[in-house]
Structures are given as C-alpha cells and as structure tokens.
N, CA, C and O atoms as a Maestro MAE file, in Angstrom:
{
 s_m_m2io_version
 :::
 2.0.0
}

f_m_ct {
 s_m_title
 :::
 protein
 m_atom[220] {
  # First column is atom index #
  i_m_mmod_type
  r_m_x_coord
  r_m_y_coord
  r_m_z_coord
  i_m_residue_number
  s_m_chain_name
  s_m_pdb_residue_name
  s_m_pdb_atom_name
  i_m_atomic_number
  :::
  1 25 -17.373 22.846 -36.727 1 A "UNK " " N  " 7
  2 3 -16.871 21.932 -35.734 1 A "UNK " " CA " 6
  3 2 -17.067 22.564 -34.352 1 A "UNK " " C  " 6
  4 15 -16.659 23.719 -34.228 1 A "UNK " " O  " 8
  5 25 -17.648 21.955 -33.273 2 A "UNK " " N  " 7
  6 3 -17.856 22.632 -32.281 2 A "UNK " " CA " 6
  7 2 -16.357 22.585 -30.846 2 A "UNK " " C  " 6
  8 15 -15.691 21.646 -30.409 2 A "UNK " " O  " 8
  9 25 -16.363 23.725 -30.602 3 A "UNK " " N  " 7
  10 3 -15.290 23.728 -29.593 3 A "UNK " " CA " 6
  11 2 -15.262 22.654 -28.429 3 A "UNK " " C  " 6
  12 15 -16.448 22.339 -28.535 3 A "UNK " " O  " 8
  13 25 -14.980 22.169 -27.803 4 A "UNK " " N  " 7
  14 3 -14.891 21.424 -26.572 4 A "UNK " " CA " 6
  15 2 -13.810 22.388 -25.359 4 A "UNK " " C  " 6
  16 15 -12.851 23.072 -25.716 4 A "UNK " " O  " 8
  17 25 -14.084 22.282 -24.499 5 A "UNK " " N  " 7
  18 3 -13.320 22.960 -23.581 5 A "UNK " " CA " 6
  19 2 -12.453 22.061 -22.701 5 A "UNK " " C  " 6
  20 15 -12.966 21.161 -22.036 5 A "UNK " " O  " 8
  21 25 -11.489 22.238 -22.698 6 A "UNK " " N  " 7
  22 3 -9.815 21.242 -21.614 6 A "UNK " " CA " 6
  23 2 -11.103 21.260 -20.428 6 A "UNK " " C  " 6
  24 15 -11.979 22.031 -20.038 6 A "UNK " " O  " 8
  25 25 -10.584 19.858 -20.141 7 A "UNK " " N  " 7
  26 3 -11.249 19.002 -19.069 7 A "UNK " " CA " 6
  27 2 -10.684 19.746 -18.154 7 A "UNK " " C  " 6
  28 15 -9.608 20.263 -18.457 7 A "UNK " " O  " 8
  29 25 -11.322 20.027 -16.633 8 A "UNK " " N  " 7
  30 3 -10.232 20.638 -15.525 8 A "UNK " " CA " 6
  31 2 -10.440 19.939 -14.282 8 A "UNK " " C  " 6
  32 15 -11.525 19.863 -13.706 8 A "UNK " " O  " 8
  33 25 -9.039 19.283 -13.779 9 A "UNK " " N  " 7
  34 3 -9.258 17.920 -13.309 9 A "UNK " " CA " 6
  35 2 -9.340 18.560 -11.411 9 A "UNK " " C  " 6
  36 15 -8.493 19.310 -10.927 9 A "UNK " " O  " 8
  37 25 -10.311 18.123 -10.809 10 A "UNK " " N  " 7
  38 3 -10.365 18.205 -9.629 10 A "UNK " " CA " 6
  39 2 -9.548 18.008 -8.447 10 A "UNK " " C  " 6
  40 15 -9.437 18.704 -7.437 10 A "UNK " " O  " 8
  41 25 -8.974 16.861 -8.799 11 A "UNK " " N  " 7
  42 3 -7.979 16.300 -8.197 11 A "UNK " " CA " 6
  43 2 -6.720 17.232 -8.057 11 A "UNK " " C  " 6
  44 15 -6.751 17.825 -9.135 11 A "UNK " " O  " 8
  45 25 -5.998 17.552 -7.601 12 A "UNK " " N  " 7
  46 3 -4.607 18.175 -7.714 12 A "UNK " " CA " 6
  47 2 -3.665 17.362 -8.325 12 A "UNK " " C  " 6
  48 15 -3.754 16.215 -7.887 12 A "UNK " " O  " 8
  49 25 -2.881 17.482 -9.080 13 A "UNK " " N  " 7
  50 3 -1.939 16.740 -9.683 13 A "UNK " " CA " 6
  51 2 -0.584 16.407 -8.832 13 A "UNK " " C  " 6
  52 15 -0.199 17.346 -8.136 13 A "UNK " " O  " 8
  53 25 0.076 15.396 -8.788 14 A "UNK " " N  " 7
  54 3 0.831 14.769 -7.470 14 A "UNK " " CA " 6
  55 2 0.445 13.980 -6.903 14 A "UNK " " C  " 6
  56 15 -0.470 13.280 -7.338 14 A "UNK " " O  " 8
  57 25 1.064 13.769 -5.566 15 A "UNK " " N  " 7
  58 3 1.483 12.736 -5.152 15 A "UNK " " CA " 6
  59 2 0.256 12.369 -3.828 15 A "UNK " " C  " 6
  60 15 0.043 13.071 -2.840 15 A "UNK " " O  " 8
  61 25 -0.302 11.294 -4.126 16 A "UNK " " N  " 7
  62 3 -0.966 11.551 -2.172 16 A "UNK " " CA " 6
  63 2 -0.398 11.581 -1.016 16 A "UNK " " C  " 6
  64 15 0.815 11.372 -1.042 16 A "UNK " " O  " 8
  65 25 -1.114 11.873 0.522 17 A "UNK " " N  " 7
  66 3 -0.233 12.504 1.906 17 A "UNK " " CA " 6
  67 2 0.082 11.064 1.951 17 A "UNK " " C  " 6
  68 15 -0.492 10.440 1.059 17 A "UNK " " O  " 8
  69 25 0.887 10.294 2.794 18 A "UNK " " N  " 7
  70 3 0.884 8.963 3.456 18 A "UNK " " CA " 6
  71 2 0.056 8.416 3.819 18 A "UNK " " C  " 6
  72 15 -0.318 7.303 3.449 18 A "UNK " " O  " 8
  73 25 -0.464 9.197 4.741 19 A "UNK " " N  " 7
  74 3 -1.377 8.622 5.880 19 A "UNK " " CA " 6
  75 2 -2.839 8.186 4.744 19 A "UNK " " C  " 6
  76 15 -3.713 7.334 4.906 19 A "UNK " " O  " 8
  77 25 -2.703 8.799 4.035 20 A "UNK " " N  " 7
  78 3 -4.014 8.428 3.176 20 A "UNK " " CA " 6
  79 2 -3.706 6.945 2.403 20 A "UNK " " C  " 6
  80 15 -4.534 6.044 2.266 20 A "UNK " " O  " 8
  81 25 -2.787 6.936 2.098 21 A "UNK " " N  " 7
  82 3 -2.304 6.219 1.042 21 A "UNK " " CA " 6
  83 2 -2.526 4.406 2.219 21 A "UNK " " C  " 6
  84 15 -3.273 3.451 2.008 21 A "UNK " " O  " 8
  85 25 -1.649 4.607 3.215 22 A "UNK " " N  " 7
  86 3 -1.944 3.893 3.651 22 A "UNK " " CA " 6
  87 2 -3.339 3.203 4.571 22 A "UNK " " C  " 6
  88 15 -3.384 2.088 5.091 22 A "UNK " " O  " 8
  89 25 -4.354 4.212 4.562 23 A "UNK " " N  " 7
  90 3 -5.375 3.982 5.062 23 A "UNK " " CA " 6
  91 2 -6.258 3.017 3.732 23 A "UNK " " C  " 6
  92 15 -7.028 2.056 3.741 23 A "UNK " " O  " 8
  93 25 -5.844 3.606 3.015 24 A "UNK " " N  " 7
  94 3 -6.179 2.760 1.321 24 A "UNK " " CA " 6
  95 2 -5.784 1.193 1.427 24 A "UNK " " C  " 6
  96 15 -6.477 0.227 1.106 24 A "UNK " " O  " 8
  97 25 -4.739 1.207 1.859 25 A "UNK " " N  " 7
  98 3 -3.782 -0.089 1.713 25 A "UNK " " CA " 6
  99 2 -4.476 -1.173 2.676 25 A "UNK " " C  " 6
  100 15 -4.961 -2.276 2.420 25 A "UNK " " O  " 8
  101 25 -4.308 -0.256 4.211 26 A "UNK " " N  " 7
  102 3 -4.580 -1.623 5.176 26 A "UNK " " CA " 6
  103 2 -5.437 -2.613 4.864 26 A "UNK " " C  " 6
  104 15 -5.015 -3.763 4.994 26 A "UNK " " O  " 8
  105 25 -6.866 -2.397 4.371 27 A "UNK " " N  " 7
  106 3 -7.721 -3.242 4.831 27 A "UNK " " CA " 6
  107 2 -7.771 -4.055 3.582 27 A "UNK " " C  " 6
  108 15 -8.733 -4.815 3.477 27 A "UNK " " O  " 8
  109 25 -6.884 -4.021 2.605 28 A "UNK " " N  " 7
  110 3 -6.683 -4.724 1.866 28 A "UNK " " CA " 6
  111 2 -5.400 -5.946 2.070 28 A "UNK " " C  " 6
  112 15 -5.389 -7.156 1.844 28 A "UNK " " O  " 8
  113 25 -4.433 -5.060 2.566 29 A "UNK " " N  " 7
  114 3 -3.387 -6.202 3.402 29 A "UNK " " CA " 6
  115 2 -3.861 -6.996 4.363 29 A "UNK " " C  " 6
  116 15 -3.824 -8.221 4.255 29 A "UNK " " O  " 8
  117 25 -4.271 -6.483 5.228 30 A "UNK " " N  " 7
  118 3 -5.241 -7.043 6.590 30 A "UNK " " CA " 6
  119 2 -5.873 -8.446 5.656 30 A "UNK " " C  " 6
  120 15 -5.501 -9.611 5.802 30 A "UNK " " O  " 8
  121 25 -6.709 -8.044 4.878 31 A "UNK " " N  " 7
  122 3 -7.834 -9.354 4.508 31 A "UNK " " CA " 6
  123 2 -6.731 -10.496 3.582 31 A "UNK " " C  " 6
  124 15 -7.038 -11.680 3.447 31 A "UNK " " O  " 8
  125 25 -5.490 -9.930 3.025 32 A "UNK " " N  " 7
  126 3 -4.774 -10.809 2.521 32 A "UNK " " CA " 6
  127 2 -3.670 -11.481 3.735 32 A "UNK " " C  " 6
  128 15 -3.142 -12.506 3.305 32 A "UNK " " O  " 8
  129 25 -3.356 -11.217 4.732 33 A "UNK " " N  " 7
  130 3 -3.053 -11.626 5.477 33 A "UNK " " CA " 6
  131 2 -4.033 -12.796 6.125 33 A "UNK " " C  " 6
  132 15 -3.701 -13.953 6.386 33 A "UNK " " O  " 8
  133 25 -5.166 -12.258 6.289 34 A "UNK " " N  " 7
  134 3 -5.828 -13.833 7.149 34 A "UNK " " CA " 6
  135 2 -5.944 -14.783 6.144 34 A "UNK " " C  " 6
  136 15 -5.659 -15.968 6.317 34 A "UNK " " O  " 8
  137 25 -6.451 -14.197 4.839 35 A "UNK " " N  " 7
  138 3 -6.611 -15.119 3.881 35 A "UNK " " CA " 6
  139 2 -5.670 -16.304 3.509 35 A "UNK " " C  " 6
  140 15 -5.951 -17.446 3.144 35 A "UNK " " O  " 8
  141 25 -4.471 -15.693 3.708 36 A "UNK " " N  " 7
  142 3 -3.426 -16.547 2.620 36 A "UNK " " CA " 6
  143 2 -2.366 -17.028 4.085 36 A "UNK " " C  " 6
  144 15 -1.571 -17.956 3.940 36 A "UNK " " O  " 8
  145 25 -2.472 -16.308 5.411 37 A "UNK " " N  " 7
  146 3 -1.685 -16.546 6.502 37 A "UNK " " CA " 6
  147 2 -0.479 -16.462 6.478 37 A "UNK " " C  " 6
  148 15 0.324 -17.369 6.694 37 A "UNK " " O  " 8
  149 25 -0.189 -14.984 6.121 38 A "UNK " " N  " 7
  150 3 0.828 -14.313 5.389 38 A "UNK " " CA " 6
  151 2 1.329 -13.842 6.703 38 A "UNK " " C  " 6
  152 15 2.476 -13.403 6.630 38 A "UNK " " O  " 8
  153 25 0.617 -13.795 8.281 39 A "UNK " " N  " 7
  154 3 1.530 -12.814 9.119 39 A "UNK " " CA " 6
  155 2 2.676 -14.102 9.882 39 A "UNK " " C  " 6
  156 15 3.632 -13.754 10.576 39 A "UNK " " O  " 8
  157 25 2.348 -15.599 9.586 40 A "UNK " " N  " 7
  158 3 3.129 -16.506 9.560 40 A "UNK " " CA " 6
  159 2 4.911 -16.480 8.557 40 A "UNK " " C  " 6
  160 15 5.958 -17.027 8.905 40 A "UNK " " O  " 8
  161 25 4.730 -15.913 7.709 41 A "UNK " " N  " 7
  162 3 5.349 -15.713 6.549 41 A "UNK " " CA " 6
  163 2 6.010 -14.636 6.904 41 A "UNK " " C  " 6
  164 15 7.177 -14.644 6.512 41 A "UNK " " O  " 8
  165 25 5.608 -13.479 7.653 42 A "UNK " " N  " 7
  166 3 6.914 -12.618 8.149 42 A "UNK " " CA " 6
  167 2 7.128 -12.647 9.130 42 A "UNK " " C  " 6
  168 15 8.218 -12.130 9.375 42 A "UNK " " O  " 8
  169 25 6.384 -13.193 10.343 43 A "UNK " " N  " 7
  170 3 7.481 -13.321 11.760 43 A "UNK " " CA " 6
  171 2 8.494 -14.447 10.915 43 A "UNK " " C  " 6
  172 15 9.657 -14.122 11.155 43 A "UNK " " O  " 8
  173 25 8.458 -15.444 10.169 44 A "UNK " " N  " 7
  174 3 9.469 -16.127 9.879 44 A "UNK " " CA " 6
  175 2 10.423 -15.664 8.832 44 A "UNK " " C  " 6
  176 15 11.537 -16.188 8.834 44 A "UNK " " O  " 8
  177 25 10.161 -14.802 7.979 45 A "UNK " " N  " 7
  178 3 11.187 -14.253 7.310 45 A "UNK " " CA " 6
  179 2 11.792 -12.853 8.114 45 A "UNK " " C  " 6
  180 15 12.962 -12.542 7.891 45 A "UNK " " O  " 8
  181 25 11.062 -12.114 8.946 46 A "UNK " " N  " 7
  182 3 11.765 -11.335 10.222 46 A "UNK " " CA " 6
  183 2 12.767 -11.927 11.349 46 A "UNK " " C  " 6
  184 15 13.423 -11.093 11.973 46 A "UNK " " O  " 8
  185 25 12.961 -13.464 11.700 47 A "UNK " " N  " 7
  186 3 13.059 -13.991 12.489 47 A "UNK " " CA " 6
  187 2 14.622 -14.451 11.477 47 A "UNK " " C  " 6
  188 15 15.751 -14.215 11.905 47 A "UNK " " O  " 8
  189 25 14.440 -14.903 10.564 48 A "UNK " " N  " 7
  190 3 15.491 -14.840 9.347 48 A "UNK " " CA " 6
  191 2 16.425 -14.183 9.569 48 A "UNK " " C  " 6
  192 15 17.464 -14.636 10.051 48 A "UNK " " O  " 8
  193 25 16.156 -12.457 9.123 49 A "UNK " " N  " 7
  194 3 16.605 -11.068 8.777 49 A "UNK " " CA " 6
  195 2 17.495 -11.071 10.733 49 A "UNK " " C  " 6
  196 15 18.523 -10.419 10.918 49 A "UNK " " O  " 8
  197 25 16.981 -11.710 11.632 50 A "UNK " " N  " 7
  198 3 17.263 -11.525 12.542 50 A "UNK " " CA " 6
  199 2 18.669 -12.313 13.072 50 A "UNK " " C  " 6
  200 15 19.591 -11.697 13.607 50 A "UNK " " O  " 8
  201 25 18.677 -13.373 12.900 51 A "UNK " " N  " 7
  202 3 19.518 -14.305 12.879 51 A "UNK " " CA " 6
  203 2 20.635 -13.690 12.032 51 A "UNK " " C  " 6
  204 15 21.611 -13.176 12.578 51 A "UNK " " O  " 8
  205 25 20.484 -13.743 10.549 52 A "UNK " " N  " 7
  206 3 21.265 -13.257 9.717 52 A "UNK " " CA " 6
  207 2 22.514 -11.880 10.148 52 A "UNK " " C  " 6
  208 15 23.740 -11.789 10.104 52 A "UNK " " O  " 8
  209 25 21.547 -11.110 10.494 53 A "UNK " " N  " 7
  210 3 22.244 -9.550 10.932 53 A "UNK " " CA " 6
  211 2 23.033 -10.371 12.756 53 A "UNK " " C  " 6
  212 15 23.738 -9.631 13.441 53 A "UNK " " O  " 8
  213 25 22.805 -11.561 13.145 54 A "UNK " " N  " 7
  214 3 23.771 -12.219 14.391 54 A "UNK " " CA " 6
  215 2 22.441 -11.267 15.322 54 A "UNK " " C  " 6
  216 15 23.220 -10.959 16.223 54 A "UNK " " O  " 8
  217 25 21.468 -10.783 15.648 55 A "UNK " " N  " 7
  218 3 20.604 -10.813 16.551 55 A "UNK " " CA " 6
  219 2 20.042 -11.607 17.293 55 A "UNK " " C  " 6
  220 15 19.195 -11.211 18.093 55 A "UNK " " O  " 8
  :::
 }
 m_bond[219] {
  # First column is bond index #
  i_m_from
  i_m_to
  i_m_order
  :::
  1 1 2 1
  2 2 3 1
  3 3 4 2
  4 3 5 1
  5 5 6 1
  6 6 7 1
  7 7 8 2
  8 7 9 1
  9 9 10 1
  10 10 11 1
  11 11 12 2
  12 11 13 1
  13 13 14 1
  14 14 15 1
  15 15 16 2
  16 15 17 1
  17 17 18 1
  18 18 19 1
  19 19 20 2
  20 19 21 1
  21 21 22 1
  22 22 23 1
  23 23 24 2
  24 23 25 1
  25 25 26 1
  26 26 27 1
  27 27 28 2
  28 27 29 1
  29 29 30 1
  30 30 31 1
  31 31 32 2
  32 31 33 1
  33 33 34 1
  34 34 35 1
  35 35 36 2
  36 35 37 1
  37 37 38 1
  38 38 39 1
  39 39 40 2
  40 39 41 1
  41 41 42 1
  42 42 43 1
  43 43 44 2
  44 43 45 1
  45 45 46 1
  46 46 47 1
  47 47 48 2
  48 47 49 1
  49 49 50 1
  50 50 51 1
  51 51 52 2
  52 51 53 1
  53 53 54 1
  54 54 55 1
  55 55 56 2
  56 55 57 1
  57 57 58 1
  58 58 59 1
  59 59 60 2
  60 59 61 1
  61 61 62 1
  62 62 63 1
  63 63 64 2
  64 63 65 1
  65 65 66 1
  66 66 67 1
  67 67 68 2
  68 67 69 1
  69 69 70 1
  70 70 71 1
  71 71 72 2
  72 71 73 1
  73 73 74 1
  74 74 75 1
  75 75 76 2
  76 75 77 1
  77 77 78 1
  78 78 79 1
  79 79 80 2
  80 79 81 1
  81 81 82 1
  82 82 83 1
  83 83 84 2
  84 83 85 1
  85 85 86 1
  86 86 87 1
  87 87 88 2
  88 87 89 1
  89 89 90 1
  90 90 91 1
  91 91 92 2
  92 91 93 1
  93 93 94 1
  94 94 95 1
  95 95 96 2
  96 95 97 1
  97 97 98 1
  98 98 99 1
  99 99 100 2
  100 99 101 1
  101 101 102 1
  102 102 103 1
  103 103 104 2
  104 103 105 1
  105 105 106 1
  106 106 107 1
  107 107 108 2
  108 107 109 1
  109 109 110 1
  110 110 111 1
  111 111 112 2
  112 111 113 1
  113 113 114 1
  114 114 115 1
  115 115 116 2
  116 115 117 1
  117 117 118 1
  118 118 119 1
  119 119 120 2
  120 119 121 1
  121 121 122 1
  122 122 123 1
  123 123 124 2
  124 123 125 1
  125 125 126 1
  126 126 127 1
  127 127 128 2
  128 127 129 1
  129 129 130 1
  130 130 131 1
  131 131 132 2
  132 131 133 1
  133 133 134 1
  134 134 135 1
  135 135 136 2
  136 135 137 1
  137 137 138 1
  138 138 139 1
  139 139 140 2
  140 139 141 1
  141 141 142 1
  142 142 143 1
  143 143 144 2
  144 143 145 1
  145 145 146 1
  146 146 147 1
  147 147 148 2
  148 147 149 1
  149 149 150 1
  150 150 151 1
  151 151 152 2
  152 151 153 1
  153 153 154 1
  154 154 155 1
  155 155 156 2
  156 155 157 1
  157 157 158 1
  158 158 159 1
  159 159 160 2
  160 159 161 1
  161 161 162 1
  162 162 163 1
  163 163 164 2
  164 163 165 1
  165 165 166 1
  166 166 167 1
  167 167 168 2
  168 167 169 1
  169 169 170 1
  170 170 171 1
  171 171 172 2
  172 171 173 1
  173 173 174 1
  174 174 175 1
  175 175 176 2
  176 175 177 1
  177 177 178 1
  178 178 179 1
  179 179 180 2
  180 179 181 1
  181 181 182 1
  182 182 183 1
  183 183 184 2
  184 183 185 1
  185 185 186 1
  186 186 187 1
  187 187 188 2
  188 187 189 1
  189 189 190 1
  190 190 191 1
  191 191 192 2
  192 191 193 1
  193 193 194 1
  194 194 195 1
  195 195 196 2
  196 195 197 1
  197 197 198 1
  198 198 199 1
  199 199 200 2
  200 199 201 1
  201 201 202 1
  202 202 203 1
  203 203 204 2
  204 203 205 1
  205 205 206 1
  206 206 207 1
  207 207 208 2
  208 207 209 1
  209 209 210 1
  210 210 211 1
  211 211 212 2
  212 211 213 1
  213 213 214 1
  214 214 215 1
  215 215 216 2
  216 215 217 1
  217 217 218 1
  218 218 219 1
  219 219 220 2
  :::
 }
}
C-alpha cells in the first residue's frame, strides 16, 4: 500500500483580517443593491429605526 503524505494547507487556519473580508463583500452588495434597489429599502427601514428610537 503506498504511503500518501498529510496535505499541508497554505492557507493559515482562522479567521480573515476585515478589511479583506469586506473588500470580498462590496462588489457583490453594490451589484445587489442596483439590481434589486435595495439602497431604497434602507434609507426607509433607517428612517424607521429613526423615528422609533423618537429621532
């Protein structure tokens, strides 16, 4: 039977920095925002949150 050797993973194990994580994110939010006209959808649920808290 021939040996195989433990895979050794490049990556570091954990968590990613932020700033990465979100550089990942934007341009995927961004394109779902124009798409679906989602930044309508939180000035009005911000505008909500605003009222609510008596702002």
């Amino acid at each position: 039977m021939a040996y195989t050797a433990p895979r050794i993973s490049t990556r570091p194990s954990g968590r990613r920095h932020p700033l990465v994580a979100t550089a990942m994110v934007l341009p995927l939010a961004t394109l779902l925002v124009v798409v679906f006209g989602g930044w309508d959808a939180v000035v009005t649920q911000a505008s909500s949150v605003g009222v609510m808290l008596g702002r």
